[in-house]
PLY file of the C-alpha trace (Angstrom):
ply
format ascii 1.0
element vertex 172
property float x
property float y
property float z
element edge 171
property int vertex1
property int vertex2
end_header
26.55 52.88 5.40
28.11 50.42 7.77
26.13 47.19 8.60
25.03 47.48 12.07
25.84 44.49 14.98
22.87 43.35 16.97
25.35 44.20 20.33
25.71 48.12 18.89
21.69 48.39 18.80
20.10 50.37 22.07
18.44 47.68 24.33
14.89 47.74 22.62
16.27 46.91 18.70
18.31 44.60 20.17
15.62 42.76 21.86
13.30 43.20 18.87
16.09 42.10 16.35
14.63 39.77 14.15
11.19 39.51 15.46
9.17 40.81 12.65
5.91 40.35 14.49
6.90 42.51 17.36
7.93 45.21 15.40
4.83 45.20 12.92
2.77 45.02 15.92
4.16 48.20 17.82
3.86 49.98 14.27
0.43 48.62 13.85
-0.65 49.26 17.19
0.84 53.10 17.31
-0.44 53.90 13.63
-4.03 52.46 15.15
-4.37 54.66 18.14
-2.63 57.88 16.02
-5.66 57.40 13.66
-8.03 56.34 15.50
-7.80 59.57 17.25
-7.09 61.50 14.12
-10.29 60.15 12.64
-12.82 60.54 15.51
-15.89 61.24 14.48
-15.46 59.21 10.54
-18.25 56.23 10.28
-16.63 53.16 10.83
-12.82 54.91 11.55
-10.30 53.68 9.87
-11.52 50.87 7.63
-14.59 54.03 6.81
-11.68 55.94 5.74
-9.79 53.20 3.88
-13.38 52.42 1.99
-14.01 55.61 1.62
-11.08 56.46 -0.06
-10.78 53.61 -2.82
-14.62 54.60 -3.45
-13.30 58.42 -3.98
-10.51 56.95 -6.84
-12.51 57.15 -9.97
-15.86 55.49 -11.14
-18.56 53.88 -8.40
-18.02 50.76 -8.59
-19.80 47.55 -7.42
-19.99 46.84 -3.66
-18.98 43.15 -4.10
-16.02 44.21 -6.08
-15.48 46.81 -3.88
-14.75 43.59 -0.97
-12.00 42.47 -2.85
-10.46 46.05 -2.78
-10.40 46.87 0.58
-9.87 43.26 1.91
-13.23 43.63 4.12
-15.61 40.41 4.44
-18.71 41.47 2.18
-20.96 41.93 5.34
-18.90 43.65 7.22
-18.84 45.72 4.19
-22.76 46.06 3.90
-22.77 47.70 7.47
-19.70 49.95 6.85
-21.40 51.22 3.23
-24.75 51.75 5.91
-22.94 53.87 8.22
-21.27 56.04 5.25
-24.35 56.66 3.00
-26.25 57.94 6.59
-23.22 60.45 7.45
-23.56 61.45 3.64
-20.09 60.81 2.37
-20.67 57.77 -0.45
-24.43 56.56 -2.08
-25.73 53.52 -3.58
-26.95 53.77 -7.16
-28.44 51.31 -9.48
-26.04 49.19 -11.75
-27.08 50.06 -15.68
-25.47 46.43 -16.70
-27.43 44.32 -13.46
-30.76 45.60 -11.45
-29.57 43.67 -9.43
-26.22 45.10 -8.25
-25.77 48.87 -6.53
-22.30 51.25 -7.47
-20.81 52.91 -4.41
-19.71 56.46 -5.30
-18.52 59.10 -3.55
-20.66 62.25 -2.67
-19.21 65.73 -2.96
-19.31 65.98 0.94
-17.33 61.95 0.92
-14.80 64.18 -1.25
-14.47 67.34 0.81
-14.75 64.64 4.56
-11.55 62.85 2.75
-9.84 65.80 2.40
-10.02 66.33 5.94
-8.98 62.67 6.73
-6.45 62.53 4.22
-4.37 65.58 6.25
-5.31 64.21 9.93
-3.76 60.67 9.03
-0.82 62.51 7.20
-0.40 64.52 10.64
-1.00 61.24 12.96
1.15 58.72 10.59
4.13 61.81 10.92
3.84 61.94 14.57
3.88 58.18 15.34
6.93 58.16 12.88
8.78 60.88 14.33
11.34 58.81 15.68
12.80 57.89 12.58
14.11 60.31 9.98
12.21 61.62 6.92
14.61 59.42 4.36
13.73 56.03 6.76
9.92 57.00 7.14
10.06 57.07 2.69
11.86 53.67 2.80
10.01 52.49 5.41
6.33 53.54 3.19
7.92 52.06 0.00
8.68 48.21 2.12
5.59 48.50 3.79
3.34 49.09 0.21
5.76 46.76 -1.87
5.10 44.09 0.74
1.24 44.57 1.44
0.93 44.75 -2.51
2.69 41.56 -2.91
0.67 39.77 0.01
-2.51 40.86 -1.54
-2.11 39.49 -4.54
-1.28 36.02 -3.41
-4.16 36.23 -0.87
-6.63 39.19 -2.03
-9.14 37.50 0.10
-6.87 38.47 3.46
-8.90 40.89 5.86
-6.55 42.74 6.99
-8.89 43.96 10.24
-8.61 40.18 11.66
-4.75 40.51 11.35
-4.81 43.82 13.45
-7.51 42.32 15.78
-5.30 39.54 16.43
-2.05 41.65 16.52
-4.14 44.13 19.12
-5.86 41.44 20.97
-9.40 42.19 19.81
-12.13 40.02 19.91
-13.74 38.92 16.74
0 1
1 2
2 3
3 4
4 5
5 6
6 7
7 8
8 9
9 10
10 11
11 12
12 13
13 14
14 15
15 16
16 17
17 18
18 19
19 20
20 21
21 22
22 23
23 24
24 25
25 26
26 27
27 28
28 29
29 30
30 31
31 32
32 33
33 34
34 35
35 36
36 37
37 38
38 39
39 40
40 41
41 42
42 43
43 44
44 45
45 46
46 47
47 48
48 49
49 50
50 51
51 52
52 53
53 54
54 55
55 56
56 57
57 58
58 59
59 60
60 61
61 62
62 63
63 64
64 65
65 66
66 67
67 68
68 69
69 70
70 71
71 72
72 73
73 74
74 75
75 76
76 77
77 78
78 79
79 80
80 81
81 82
82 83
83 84
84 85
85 86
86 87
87 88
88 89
89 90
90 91
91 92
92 93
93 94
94 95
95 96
96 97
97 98
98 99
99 100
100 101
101 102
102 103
103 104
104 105
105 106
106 107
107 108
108 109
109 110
110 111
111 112
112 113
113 114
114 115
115 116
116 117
117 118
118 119
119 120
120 121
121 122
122 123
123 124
124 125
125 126
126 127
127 128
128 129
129 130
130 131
131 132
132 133
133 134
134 135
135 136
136 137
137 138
138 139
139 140
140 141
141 142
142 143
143 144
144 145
145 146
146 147
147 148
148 149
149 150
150 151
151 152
152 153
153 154
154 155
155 156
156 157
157 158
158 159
159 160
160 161
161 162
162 163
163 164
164 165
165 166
166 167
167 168
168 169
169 170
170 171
């Protein structure tokens, strides 16, 4: 495939050439309102669904350790866990190794509610990539993990909700 020149680019790459931020933020921005509106209804909408589904892949597992997973300050986290215990879709139990500590595991309605989720994202993520072929939205998916992966483990501690506040223009 022949490099491309910035001048051959329609006027919106070319303006964006080079600007990472820009361009994460208009991805960010459209994957946030595609599922946000894909997820209506989930406790706590898309960081619910993001807990929810590392909670769903294999054993419970402890809610501080659960923090670290999903990049989520640990009260934030306390809230979020609230919110999906009440709807019914994860539950606290009792540590065996520390009285002290509570597992977070998925219910069978958390599993069947994920499901769901799972093909509304799938849906919302397709349509916000549809301008881009099916070979660039695989490369694109492959970049985008490779470099998240990497950035989490040189900062696990990174929430990544106060980067897309920030990139959205949210409040804390």
């Amino acid at each position: 495939m022949a490099e491309e020149r910035a001048d051959d680019l329609p006027a919106t790459e070319r303006a964006a050439a080079g600007n990472l931020g820009w361009s994460l933020g208009m991805v960010l921005r459209a994957w946030q309102e595609e599922v946000d509106e894909a997820l209506r209804g989930m406790p706590g909408g898309s960081r619910g669904y993001h807990v929810l589904s590392v909670v769903a892949q294999g054993e419970p597992r402890r809610q501080k350790d659960l923090a670290g997973q999903v990049a989520l300050d640990r009260t934030v986290l306390v809230y979020l866990i609230d919110d999906l215990v009440e709807a019914g879709l994860v539950e606290r139990r009792p540590d065996p190794t520390d009285r002290r500590a509570r597992l977070i595991a998925v219910t069978e309605r958390g599993v069947r509610v994920l499901a769901e989720a799972k093909n509304r994202v799938a849906m919302a993520e397709e349509r916000m990539l549809a301008g881009i072929s099916p070979e660039e939205r695989l490369i694109l998916r492959k970049i985008t993990t490779k470099a998240a992966s990497a950035i989490h483990d040189t900062r696990p501690n990174t929430d990544p909700c106060v980067a897309v506040r920030s990139v959205l223009d949210i409040p804390s």
